[in-house]
VOGU-3710 file (C-alpha; in Angstrom, 3 decimals, decimal comma):
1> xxxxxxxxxx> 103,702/47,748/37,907  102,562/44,435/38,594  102,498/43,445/42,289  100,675/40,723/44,489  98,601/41,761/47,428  96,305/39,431/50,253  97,349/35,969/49,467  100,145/36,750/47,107  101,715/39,587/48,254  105,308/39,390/46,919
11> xxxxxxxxxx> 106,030/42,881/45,719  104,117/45,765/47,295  104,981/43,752/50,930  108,162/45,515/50,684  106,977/48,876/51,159  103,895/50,739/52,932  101,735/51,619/50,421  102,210/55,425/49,286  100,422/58,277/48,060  100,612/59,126/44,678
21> xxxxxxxxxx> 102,600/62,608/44,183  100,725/64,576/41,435  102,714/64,511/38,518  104,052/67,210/36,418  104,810/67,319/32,773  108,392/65,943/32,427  110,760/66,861/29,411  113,263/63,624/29,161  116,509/64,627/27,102  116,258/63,210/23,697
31> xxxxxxxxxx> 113,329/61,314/24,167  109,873/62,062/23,751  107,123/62,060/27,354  104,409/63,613/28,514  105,360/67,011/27,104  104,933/65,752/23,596  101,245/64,742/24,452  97,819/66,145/24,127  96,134/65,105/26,738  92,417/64,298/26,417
41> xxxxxxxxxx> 89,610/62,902/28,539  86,754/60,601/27,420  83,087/60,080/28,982  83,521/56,276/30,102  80,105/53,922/31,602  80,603/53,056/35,194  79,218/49,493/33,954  79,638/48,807/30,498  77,667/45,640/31,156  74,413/47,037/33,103
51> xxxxxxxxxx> 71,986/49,501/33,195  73,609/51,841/35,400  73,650/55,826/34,220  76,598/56,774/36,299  79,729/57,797/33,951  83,442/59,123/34,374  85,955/60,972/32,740  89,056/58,776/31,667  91,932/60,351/30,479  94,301/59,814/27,930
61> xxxxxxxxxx> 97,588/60,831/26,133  97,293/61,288/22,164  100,356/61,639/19,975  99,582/62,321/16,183  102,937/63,430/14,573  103,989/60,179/13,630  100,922/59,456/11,522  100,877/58,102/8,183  104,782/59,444/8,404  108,192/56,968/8,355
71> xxxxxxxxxx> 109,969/54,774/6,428  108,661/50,962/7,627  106,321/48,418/5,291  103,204/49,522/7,829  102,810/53,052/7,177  99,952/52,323/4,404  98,228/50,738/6,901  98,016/53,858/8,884  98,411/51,942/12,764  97,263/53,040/15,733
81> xxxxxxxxxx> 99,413/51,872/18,819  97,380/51,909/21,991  99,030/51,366/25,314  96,656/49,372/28,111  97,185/51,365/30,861  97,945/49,554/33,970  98,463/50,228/38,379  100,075/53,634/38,074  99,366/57,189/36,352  99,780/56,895/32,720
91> xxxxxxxxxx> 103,046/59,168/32,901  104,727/56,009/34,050  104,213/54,310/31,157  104,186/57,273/28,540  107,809/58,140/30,132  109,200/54,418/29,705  107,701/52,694/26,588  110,082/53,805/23,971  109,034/50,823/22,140  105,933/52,543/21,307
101> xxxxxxxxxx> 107,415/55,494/20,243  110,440/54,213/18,223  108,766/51,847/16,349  105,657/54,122/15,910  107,594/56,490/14,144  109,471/54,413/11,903  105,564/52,961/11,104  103,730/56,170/10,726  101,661/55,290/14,195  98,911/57,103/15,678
111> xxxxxxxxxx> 100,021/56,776/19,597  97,253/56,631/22,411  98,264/55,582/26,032  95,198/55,060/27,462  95,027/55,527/31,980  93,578/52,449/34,125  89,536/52,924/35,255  90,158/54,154/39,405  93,658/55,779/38,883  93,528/58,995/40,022
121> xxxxxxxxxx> 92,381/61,484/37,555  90,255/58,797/36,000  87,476/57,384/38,649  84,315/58,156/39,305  82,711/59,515/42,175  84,359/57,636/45,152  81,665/59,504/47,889  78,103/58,702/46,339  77,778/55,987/43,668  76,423/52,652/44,806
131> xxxxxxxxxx> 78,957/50,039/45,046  81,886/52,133/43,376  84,685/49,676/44,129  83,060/46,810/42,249  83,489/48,066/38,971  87,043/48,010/38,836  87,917/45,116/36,645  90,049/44,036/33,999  86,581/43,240/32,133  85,304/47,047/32,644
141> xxxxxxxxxx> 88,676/48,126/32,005  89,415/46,322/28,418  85,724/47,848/27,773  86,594/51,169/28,289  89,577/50,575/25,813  87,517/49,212/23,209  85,044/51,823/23,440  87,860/54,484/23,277  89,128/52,903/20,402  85,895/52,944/18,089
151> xxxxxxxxxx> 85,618/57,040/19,537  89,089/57,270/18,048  88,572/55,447/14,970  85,331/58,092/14,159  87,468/60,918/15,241  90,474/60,456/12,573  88,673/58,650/10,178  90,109/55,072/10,684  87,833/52,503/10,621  90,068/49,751/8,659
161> xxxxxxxxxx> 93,078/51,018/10,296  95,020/48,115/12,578  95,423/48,811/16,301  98,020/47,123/18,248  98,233/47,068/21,572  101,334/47,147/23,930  101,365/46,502/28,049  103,706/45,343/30,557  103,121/43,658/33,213  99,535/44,160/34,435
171> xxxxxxxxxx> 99,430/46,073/31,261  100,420/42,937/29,356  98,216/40,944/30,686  95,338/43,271/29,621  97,064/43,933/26,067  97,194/40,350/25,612  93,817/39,527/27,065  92,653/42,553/24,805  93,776/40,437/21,527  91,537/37,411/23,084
181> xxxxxxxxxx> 88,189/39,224/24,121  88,493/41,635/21,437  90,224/40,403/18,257  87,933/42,399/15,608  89,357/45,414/17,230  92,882/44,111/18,076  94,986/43,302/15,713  97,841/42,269/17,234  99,508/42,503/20,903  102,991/42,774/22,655
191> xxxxxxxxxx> 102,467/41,457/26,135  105,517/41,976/27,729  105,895/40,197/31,173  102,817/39,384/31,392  102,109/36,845/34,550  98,647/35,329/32,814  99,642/32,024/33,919  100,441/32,546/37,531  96,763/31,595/38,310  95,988/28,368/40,122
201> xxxxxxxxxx> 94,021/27,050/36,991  96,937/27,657/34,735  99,800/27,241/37,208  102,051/23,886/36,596  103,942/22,094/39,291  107,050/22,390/37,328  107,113/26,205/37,455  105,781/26,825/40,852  109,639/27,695/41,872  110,534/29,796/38,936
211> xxxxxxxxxx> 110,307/32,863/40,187  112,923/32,120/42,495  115,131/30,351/39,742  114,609/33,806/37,766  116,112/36,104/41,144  118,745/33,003/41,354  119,954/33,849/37,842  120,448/37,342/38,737  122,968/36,503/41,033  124,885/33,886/38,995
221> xxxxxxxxxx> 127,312/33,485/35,933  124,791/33,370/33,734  122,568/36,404/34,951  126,135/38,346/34,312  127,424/37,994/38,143  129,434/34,719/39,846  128,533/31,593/41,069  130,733/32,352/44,101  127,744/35,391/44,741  125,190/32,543/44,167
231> xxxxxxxxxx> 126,857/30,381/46,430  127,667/32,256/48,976  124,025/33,668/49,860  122,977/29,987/49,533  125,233/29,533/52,752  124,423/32,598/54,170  120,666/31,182/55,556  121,253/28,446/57,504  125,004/29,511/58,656  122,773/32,282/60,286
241> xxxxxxxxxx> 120,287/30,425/62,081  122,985/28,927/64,183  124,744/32,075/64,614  121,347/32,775/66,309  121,322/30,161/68,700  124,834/31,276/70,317  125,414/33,350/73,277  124,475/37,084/72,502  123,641/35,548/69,168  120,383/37,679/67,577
251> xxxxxxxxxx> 123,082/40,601/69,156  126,148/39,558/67,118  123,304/39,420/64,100  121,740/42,288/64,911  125,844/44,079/64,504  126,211/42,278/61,019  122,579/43,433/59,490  123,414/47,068/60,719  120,092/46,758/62,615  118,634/50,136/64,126
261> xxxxxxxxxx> 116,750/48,527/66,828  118,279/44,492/67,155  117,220/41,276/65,813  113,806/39,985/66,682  114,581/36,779/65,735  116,603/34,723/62,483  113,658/33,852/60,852  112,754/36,800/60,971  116,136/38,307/60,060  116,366/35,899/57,201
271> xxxxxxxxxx> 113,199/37,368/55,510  114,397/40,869/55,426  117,737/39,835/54,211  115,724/37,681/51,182  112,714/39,918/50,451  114,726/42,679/48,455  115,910/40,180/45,628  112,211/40,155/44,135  112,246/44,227/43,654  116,248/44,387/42,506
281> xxxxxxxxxx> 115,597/41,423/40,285  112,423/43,492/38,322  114,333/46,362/37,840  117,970/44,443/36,691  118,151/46,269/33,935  121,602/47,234/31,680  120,790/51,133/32,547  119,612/53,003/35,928  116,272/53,032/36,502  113,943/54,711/38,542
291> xxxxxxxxxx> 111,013/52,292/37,149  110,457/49,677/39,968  111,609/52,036/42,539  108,808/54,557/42,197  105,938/51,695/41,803  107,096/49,553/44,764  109,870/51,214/46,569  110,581/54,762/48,305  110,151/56,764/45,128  112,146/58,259/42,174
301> xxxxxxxxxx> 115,803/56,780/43,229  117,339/55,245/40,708  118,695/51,441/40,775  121,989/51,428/39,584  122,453/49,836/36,032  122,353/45,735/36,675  121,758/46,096/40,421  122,142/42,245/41,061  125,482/42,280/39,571  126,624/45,559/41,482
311> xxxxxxxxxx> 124,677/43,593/44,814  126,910/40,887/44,165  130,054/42,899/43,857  130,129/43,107/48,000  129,304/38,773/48,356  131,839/37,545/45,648  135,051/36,766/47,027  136,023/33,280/48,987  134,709/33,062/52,541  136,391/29,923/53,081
321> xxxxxxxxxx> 132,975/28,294/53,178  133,136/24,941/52,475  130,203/22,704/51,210  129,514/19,086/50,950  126,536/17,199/50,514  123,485/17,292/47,341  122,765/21,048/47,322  119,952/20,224/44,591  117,939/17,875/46,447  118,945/20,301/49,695
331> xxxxxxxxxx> 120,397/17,583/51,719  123,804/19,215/52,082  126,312/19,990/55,027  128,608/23,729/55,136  130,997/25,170/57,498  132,949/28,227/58,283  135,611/28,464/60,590  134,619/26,408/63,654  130,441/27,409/62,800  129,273/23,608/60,660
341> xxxxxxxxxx> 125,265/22,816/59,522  123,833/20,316/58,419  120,469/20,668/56,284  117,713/17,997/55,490  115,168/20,141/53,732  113,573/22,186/55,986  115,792/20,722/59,108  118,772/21,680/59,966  121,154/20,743/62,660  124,587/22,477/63,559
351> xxxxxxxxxx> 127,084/23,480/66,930  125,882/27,238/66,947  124,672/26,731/70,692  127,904/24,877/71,617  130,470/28,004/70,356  131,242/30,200/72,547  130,557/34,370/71,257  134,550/34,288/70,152  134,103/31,459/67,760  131,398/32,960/66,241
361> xxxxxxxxxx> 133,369/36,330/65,669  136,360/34,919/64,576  134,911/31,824/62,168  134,290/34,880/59,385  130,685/34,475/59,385  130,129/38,077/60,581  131,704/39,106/57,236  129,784/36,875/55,173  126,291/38,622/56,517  128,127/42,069/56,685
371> xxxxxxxxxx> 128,708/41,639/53,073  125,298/40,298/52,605  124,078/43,250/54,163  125,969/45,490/51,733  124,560/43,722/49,120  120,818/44,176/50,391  121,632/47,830/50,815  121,480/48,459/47,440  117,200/48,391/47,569  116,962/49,096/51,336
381> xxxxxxxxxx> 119,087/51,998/51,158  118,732/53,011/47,303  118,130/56,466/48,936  121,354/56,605/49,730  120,357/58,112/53,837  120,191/55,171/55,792  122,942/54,205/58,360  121,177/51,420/59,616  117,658/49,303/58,940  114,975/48,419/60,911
391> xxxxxxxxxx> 115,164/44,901/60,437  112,086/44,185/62,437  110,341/45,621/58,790  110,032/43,103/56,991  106,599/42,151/55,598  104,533/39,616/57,529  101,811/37,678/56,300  98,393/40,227/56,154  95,678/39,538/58,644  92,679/37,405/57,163
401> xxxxxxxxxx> 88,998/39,327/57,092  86,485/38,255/58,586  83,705/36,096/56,910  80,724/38,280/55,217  77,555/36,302/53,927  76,625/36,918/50,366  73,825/39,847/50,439  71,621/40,305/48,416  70,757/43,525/45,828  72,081/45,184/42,680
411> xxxxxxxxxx> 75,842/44,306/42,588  77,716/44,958/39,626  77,054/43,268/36,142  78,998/40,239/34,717  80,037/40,297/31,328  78,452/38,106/28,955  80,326/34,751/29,216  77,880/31,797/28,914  80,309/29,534/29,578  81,684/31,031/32,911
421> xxxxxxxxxx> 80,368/30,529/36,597  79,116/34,365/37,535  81,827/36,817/38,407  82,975/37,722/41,881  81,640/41,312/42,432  77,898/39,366/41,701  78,678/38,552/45,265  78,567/42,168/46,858  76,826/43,230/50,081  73,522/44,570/48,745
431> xxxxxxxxxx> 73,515/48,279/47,571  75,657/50,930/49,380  77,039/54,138/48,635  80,498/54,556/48,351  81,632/57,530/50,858  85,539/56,721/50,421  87,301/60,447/51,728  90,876/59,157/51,678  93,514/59,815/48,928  94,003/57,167/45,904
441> xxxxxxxxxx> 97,321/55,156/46,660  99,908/53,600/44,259  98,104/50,483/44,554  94,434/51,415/44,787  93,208/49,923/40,645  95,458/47,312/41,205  93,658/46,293/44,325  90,598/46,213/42,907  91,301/44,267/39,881  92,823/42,091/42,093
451> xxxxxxxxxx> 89,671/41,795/44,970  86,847/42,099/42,747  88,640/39,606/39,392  90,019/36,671/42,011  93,300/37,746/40,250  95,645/35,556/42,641  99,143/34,876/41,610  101,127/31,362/42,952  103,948/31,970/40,527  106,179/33,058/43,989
461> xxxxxxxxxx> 104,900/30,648/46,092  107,449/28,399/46,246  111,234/28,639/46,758  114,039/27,099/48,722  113,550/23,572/46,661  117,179/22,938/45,497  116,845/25,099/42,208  117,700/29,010/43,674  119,270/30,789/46,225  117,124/30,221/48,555
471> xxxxxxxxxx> 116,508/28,394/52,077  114,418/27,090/54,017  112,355/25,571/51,553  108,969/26,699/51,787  106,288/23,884/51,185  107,374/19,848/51,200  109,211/18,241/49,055  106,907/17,244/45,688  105,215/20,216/46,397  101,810/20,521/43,962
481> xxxxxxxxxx> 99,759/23,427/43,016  96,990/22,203/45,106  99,410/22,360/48,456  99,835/26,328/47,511  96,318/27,197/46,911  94,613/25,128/48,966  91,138/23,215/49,073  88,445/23,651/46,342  86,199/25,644/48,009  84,964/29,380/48,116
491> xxxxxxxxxx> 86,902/31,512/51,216  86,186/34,782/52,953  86,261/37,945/49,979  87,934/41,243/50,441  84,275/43,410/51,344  85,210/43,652/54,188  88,314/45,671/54,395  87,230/47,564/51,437  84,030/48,351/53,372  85,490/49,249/56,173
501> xxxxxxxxxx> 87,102/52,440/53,909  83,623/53,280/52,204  84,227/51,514/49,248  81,543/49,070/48,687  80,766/46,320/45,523  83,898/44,100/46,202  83,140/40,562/46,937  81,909/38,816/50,112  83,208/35,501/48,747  86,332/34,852/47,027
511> xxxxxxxxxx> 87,864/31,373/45,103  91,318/30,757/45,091  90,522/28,844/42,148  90,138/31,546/40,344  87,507/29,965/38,155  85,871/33,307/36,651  88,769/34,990/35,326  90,583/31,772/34,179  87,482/30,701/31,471  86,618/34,151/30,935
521> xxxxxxxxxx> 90,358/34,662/29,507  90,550/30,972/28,400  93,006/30,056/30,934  95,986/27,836/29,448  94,318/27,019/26,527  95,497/29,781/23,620  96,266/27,380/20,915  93,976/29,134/19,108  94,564/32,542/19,288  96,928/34,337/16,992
531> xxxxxxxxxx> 98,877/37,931/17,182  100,510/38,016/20,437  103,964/37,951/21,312  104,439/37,487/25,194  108,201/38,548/26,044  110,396/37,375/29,298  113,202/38,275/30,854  115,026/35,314/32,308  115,549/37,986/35,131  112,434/38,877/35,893
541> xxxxxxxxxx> 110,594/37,469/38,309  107,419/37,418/36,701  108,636/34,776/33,694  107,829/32,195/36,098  104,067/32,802/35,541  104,306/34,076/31,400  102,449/32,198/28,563  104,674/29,166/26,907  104,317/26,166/24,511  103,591/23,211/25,698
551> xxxxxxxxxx> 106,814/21,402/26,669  108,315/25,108/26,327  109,592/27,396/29,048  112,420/29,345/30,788  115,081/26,562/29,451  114,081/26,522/26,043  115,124/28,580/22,482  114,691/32,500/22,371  111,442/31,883/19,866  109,002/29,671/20,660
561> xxxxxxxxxx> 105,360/29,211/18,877  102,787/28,600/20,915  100,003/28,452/17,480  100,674/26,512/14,655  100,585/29,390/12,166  103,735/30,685/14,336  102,033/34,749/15,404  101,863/33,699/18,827  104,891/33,549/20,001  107,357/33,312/23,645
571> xxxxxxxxxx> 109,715/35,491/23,461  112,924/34,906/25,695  115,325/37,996/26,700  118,499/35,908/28,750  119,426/38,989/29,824  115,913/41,136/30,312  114,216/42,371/33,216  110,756/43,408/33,729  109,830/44,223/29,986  112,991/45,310/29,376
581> xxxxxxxxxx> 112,219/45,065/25,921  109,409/47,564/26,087  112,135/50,435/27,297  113,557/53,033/24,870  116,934/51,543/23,309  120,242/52,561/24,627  123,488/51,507/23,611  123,715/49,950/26,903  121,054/47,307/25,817  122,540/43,378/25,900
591> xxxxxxxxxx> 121,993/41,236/22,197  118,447/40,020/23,294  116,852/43,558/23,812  117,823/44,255/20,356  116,873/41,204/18,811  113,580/41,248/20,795  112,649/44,467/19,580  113,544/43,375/16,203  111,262/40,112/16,133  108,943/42,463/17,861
601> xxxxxxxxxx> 108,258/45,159/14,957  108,973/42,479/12,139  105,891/40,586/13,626  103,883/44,177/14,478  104,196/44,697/10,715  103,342/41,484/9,489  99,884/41,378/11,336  99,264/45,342/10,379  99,426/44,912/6,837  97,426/41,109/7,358
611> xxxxxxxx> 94,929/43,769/8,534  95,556/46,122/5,492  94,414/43,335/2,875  91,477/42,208/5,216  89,996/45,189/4,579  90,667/45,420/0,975  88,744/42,436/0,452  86,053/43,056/2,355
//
């Protein structure tokens, strides 16, 4: 699963980061998993762009039944479907992309899901090599694919044979990226929720908030809840900061959130009551779902099937709150019972320090928050054990490291990229071995890629601006992409806490910028590429930062063409969470999983048999 960590940590924030459990073969009724795989491992280069000598053994699942078998116009082609393993064991991602295996076997598919470079059965030595850490990057990672591939081409004698590649999330990103850095050896890609555009460079004003319009829609009519639920938690925020400023007021919140241990403060309050909506608005999917929960949350507890909607079963009724004011251009008064606000952006000014601790009580704002708090409960106590929180939890902003000077010494290699300023991990602290001797957590590749690429995400910087569910707002009004990222210039790398663990290579410098990864995937400017479909859910959170026509985006048709010759497409699911439409098909499904899927495979066998003739004439 795709999170952000350091400077955009949205996701993984809401839990400590955990060790992986070792996975056992799992038998899924009716559908195929890791049972049904062989499982092989392949010598890998540390540095597939230097000299170095070191190697490791990267593993892989192989599926061969389906091959050259089924009923669909592709099977002549013979495909191979390779999955681009992303931050978790493979066995996530083996166990959940039914899209893979449904349309493999109706297209006589050759299935490979391919594990992530630094997951844990496929790294190399963490205790000896010089400068381990740095070679974790998407660049080494797409090159281990590649190479992979061409093994597995020799192996079953397909050398014309079309390989597509499939990946959500992170995994999009590098299935997609795959089709641009490699298109003689990808023929086509599904990049499902793929954030590519949540970099600085190919950020937009515009979409800087929709992240937090995609939550918003969770909650509302047209995410399949009530615009009394969306209304209601809009109140909920500043109604609570002048509960706070009552007598016994952090008490009487402390009572409402079910707090363990009391209410530090409402700000403070107000971010653990908000921070669940990312996670529960990921994993809104039509059927329960154990997906988001074991990448970012406690483990394997299931969300319930559309988890927004069932939060927002405990917030819709009438309150009596009553509004009045320009909610969109947050300038807007609210009151309930005797408890009135009034809000000027980030301002706010309102008689919670003139009512007595009765008032409070009996205006019905303690039920508003109590139901809020049921609503919340369905992430924060998903385990179903909790009979209160520890509200004082809630993620705060990571501590910055400490300045390191650029050393000098073999760091890791850049790949070749004339064009592009040098890479990040060509800014490592001279040569060191690695002498790492702790366990390899959920988040450990993703990390890296994250540390040593520059791979910063904006795409939740901003909410609170009139458009979601939010408040306070969290930047000015006309906020810009430049007020989120901040001034041109390079800033303090990650070496340093990586060091600290015996894990050396990462970068001493780091640019927010994000110039090396943006030209070395071609940023915002894919006119030119063909073969990709990159699919949202209006849900997920992570549409706000997916690829899009110009003048296209969230508001616009289902289809939209982002080349000319129409095979790379933006795919819209109204009602889809993260990659929903990547998930094995249920009855449960809403109209734009199916059609997705549809377009999907109609496009998948359009660009194998493009493939097919290619290679006839050649």
């Amino acid at each position: 699963r795709l999170s952000m960590w350091g400077i955009v940590a949205a996701v993984a924030a809401l839990s400590e980061p955990r060790d992986l459990p070792r996975f056992a073969q799992q038998s899924i009724s009716g559908r195929p998993s890791t049972v049904n795989c062989t499982w092989k491992f392949v010598e890998q280069p540390l540095d597939h762009f230097g000299d170095s000598s070191v190697v490791f053994r990267q593993r892989y699942c192989l599926y061969d039944q389906f091959w050259k078998k089924g009923t669909g116009k592709a099977v002549k082609t013979a495909p191979i479907f390779f999955y681009t393993g992303n931050e978790s064991p493979v066995e996530v991602y083996i166990n959940n992309t039914g899209l893979m295996w449904e349309v493999g076997e109706r297209q006589g598919a050759l299935l490979v899901f391919a594990e992530h470079r630094f997951e844990p059965d496929s790294h190399p030595d963490l205790q000896s090599v010089e400068n381990c850490f740095g070679y974790c990057t998407t660049a080494q990672a797409l090159a281990d694919y590649a190479a992979l591939i061409a093994r597995l081409k020799i192996e079953f004698g397909a050398d014309d044979n079309p390989v597509i590649a499939f990946g959500g999330s992170y995994g999009g990103m590098l299935a997609g990226w795959m089709r641009v850095r490699y298109p003689d050896v990808i023929a086509g890609s599904i990049a499902a929720s793929a954030p590519v555009w949540g970099l600085a460079k190919t950020m937009q004003n515009e979409r800087l908030d929709w992240s937090a319009r995609a939550i918003s829609r969770g909650v509302s009519k047209a995410g399949g809840a009530s615009e009394q639920c969306l209304w209601n938690i809009r109140a909920a925020w500043p109604l609570l900061d002048q509960v706070a400023l009552a007598p016994n007021g952090l008490k009487i919140l402390g009572e409402a959130a079910k707090s363990c241990t009391g209410v530090p403060s409402a700000r403070q309050l107000a971010q653990w009551y908000q921070s669940p909506w990312f996670t529960m608005a990921e994993g809104n999917y039509p059927f329960e779902s154990t997906y988001i929960t074991y990448s970012v949350g406690p483990g394997k507890f299931p969300l319930p099937r559309w988890p927004m909607q069932v939060a927002c079963r405990a917030v819709d009724r009438d309150f009596g709150v009553k509004w009045s004011g320009d909610f969109d251009n947050v300038t807007f008064g609210l009151s309930l019972g005797k408890l009135a606000v009034e809000v000027d952006w980030q301002e706010s000014k309102g008689n919670g320090a003139e009512l007595s601790e009765a008032d409070i009580r009996s205006s019905g704002v303690m039920d508003l928050l109590g139901s809020l708090t049921e609503a919340v409960g369905v992430w924060y106590n998903v385990t179903k054990d909790k009979s209160c929180y520890d509200v004082s939890s809630a993620p705060a902003a990571p501590p910055a490291a400490a300045l390191v000077s650029t050393g000098a010494g073999e760091c890791p290699s850049c790949p070749v990229c004339p064009d592009c300023p040098p890479c990040p991990v060509s800014t490592c602290e001279g040569v060191n071995k690695c002498s790492y001797n702790q366990s390899i957590s959920l988040t450990f590749a993703w990390d890296g890629v994250v540390c040593n690429d520059e791979l910063l995400l904006y795409n939740n910087a901003v909410q609170g601006a009139g458009r979601d569910m939010f408040w306070p707002p969290t930047y000015r009004r006309g906020v810009t992409v430049e007020d989120v990222v901040g001034p041109h210039h390079t800033q303090s790398g990650c070496a340093a806490s990586h060091n600290a663990q015996g894990l050396f290579g990462a970068p001493t410098v780091t640019n927010p910028w994000s110039d090396w990864i943006t030209k070395f995937y071609g940023g915002s400017d894919l006119s030119s590429v063909s073969n990709i479909v990159w699919s949202n859910g209006l849900l997920d959170p992570w549409s706000g930062a997916g690829v899009y026509p110009d003048g296209g985006g969230i508001d616009g048709p289902a289809v939209q063409n982002i080349s000319a010759d129409g095979s790379q497409v933006a795919l819209l699911l109204d009602m889809g969470g993260h990659h929903l439409d990547l998930f094995f098909a249920t009855d449960q499904d809403p109209p734009c999983a199916v059609e997705a899927r549809a377009i999907e495979e109609k496009m998948i066998e359009q660009w194998c048999l493009e493939k097919h003739t290619d290679s006839l004439l050649v």
